[in-house]
N, C-alpha and C positions, 0 to 999 in steps of 0.2 A: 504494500500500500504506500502510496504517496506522501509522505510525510506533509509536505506541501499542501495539500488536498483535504489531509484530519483535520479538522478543528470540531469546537460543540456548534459551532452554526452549522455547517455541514451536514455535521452527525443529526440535527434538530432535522433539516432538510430532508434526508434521508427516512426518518423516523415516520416523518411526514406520510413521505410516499408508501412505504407500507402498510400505512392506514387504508389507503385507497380501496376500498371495493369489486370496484367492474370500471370496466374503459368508461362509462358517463362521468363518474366521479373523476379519472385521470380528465379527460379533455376537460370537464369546468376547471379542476385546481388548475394542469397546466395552462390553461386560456388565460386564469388571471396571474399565473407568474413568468409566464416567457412572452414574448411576442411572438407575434406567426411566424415572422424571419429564424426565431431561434428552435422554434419546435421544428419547421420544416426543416430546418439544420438539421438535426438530430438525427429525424426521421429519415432525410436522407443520407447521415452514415450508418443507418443500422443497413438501411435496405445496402448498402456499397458493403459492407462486410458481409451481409448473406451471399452480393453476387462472387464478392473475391472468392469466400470458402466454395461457391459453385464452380471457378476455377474459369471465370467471364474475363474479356482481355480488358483493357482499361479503356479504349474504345469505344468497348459495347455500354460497357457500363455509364461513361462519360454523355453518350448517344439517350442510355434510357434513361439516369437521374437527373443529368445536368452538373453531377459533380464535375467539379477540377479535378485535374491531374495532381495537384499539390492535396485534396481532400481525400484521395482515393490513394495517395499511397501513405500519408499519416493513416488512412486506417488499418490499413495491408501490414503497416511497421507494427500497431497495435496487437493486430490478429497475431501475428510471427511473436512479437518481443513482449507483447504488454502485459497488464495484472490477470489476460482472460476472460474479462468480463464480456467484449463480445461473443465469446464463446461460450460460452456459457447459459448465456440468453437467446442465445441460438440453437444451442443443443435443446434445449428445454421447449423454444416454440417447434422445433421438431420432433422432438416426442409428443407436444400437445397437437401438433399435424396430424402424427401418425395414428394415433388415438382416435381423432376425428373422424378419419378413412375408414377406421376398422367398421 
């Protein structure tokens, strides 16, 4: 973990979000804590690390999200080097995929 990153406001932040219920309650809270520019941020580095781990060239990917090249390979260094957290939350809406299917 990021040293840089702990603190109790963080930690308050965080506590927060696991309160959350169902996706209605994430978009009201996030609606009034990020601006659309920062949520669609987000939203589009998860979907860029679901297409890296599908093994999509930076192209494709830059073609369907709109990410940068400079967005898409900070998350690519994250996937490879980072704490795992996108993998993790990826592995997990993959098993709730698969689940779904069944």
């Amino acid at each position: 973990m990021n040293s840089k990153l702990r603190d109790e406001h963080t930690d308050s932040l965080f506590d927060a979000i696991l309160l959350l219920k169902d996706r209605e309650e994430c978009y009201n809270f996030f609606e009034d804590l990020c601006t659309i520019a920062e949520l669609k941020a987000l939203a589009q580095r998860l979907q860029v690390a679901k297409m890296l781990r599908e093994k999509r060239t930076y192209t494709e990917i830059c073609e369907q999200t709109g990410a940068s090249t400079a967005t898409i390979s900070r998350v690519n260094r994250c996937l490879v080097y980072g704490a795992d957290g996108y993998n993790t939350v990826l592995d997990r809406l993959q098993e709730k995929d698969g689940q779904m299917n069944v």
